[in-house]
C-alpha positions in Angstrom: 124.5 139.6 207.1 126.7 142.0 209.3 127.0 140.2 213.1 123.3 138.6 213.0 122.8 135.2 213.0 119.7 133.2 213.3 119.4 133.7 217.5 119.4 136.9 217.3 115.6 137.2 215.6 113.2 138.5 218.5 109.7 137.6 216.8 108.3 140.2 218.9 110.4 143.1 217.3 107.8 145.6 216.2 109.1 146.9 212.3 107.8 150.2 212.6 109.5 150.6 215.6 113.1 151.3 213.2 110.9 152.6 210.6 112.0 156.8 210.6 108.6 158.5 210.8 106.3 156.2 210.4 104.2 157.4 212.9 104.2 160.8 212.2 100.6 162.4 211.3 99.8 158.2 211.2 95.7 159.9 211.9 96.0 162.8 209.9 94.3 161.7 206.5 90.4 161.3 207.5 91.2 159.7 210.8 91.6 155.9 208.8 95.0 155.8 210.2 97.9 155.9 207.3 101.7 156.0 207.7 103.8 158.0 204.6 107.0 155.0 205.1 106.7 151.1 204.8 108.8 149.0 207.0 108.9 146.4 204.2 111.4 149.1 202.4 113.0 151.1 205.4 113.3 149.0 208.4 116.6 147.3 208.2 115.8 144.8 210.9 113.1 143.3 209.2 115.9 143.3 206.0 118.4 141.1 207.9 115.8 139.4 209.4 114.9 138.5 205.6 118.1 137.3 204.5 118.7 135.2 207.9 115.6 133.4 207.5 115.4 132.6 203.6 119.1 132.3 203.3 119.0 128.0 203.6 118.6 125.1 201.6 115.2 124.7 199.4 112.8 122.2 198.6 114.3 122.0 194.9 117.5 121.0 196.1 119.3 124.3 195.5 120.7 126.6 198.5 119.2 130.1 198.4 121.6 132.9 200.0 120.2 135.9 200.0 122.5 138.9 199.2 121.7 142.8 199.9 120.2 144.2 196.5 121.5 147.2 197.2 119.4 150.6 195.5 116.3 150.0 194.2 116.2 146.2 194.5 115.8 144.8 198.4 117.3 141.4 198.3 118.7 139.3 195.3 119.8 135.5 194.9 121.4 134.8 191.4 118.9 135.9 189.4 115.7 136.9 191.5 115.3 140.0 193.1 112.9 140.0 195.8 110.5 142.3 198.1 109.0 142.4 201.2 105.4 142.5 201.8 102.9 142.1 204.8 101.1 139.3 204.2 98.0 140.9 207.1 95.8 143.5 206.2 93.1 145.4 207.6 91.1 147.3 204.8 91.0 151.0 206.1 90.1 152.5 203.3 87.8 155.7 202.9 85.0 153.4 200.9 85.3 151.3 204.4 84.6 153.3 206.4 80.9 152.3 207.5 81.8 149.8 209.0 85.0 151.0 210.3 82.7 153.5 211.8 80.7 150.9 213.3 84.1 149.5 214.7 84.9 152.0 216.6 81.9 152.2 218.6 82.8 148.5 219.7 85.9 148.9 220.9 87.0 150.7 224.3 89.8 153.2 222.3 89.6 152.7 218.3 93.1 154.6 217.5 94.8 152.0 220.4 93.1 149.2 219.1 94.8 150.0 215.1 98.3 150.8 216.8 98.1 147.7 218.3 97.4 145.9 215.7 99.3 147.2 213.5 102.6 147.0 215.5 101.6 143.3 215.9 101.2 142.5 212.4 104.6 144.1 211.6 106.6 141.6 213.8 108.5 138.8 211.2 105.3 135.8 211.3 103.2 138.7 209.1 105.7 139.0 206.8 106.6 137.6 203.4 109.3 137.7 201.0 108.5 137.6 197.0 109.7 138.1 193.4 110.1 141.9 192.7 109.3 143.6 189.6 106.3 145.2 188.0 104.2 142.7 186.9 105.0 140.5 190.0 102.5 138.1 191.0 102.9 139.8 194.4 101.4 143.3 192.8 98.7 141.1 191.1 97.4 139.9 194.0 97.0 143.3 195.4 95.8 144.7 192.2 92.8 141.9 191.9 89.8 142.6 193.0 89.2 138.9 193.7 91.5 138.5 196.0 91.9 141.9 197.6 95.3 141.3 199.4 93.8 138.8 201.3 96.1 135.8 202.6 93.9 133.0 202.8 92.5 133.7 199.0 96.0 134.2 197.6 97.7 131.0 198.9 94.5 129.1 198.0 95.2 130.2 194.3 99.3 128.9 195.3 97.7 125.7 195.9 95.6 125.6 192.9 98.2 126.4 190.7 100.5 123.8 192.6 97.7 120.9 191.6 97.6 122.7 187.6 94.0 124.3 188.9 93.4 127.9 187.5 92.4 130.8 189.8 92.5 134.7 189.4 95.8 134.7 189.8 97.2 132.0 187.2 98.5 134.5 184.6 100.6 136.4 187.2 101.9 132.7 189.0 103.1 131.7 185.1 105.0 135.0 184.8 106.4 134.0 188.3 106.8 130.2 187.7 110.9 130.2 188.0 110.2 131.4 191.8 107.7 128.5 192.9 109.6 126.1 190.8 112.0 126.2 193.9 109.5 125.1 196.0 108.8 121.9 194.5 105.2 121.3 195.1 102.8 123.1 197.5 103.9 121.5 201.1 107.3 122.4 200.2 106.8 126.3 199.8 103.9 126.0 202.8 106.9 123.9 204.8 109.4 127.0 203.7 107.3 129.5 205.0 105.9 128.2 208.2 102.7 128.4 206.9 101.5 125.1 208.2 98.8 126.7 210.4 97.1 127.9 206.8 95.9 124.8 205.7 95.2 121.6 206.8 97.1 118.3 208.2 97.1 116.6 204.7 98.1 119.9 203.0 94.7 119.5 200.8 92.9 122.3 202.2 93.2 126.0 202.9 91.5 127.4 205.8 89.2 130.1 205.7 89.7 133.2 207.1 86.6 135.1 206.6 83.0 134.3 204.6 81.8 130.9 203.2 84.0 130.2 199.9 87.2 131.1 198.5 87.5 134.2 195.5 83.8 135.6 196.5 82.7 138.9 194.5 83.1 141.3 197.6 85.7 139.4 199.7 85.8 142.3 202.2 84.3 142.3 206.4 81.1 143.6 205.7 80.2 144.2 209.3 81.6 145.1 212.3 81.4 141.5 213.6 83.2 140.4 210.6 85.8 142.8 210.9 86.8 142.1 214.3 86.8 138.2 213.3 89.1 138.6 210.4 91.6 140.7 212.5 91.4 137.8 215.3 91.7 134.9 212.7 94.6 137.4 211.2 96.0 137.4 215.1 95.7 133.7 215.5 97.7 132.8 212.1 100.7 135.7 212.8 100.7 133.5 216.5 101.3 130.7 215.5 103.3 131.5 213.0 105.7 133.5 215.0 105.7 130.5 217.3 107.2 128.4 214.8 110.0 130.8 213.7 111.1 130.8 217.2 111.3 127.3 217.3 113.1 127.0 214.5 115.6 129.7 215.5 116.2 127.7 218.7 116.7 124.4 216.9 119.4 126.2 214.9 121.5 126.7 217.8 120.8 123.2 219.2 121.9 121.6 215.6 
């Protein structure tokens, strides 16, 4: 883990920011705003940032240290290889673009209003760290147009599968089940994660983000109203859940 220990994570650090080029031409494709790198594979602060987090002792018992992967693999521990991935997401896509459209005209300056955000959501409380290989159940939930990349549907279908419910995602989970086995049950991979601030006090319910039930057809902001309230309840998770990586950084030092 070179000189970096667990003080030394600023949850403020922007992951783009050591990303080489990331910005460059960012507006050039249709104006939607789309960089050609991905901090989850270049930045090497986010990488260390990675290993110093995960790198302690798991729900299951067993103490996960996290070693370099080295060429194509990001980070390994015995015999999972795992990826990074951004857990917040914005939908600027071309078949979006309506009401991205309708967007801009509600904000002051549209192209600082995505920069913003998207430096924000690239600091460590948006990101996640997950099983890597093709038929992950991190590329499912990407790939599924039920769920549409979207946090709040994917770790409702972790829950579910946690109870032995089915969602749109069971298949992928199964192929994935040596990875949530170390979790033990769902409060232990939600405790893991800082994701406290997903669900509720009893660890029975998943909040919400957008619309009125989990796994609807179109699961996208279909307004401009929505939009802006998804990226707000998006703001209000990666807050919180920065605020509880930084506490746990500092109790480090006090243990």
């Amino acid at each position: 883990m070179d000189t970096y220990e667990l003080k030394d994570i600023d949850v403020g650090f922007d992951f783009t920011s050591d990303t080489a080029h990331y910005w460059d031409d960012f507006w050039k494709e249709d104006d939607l705003g789309w960089a050609k790198m991905d901090p989850d594979s270049k930045s090497p602060t986010l990488r260390r940032y990675h290993q110093l987090l995960w790198s302690r002792r798991l729900p299951c018992g067993q103490s996960m240290q996290l070693t370099d992967g080295r060429s194509r693999y990001y980070l390994r521990w015995e015999e999972f290889y795992m990826g990074s991935d951004s857990i917040l997401v914005s939908f600027r896509h071309s078949d979006k673009r309506e009401v991205l459209d309708a967007v801009r005209n509600m904000v002051p300056d549209y192209h600082s209003f995505v920069e913003k955000y998207v430096r924000d959501f690239y600091t460590i409380g948006g990101m996640m760290l997950f099983p890597q290989h093709r038929y992950s159940f991190n590329c499912a939930r990407g790939c599924n147009k039920r769920i549409c990349d979207r946090w709040d549907y994917t770790l409702e279908c972790i829950r579910r599968y946690y109870q032995g419910g089915t969602s749109p995602l069971s298949r992928a989970m199964e192929r994935d089940k040596e990875f949530f086995d170390l979790f033990v049950d769902f409060k232990g991979f939600v405790d893991f994660f800082f994701l406290q601030d997903c669900v509720d006090e009893h660890y029975e319910k998943v909040n919400l983000w957008l619309g009125e039930s989990f796994f609807e057809k179109n699961p996208y902001p279909h307004s401009a109203s929505e939009y802006l309230a998804w990226i707000e309840a998006e703001y209000d998770f990666l807050r919180k859940r920065n605020r509880r990586i930084e506490e746990f950084c500092k109790a480090s030092l006090e243990g």
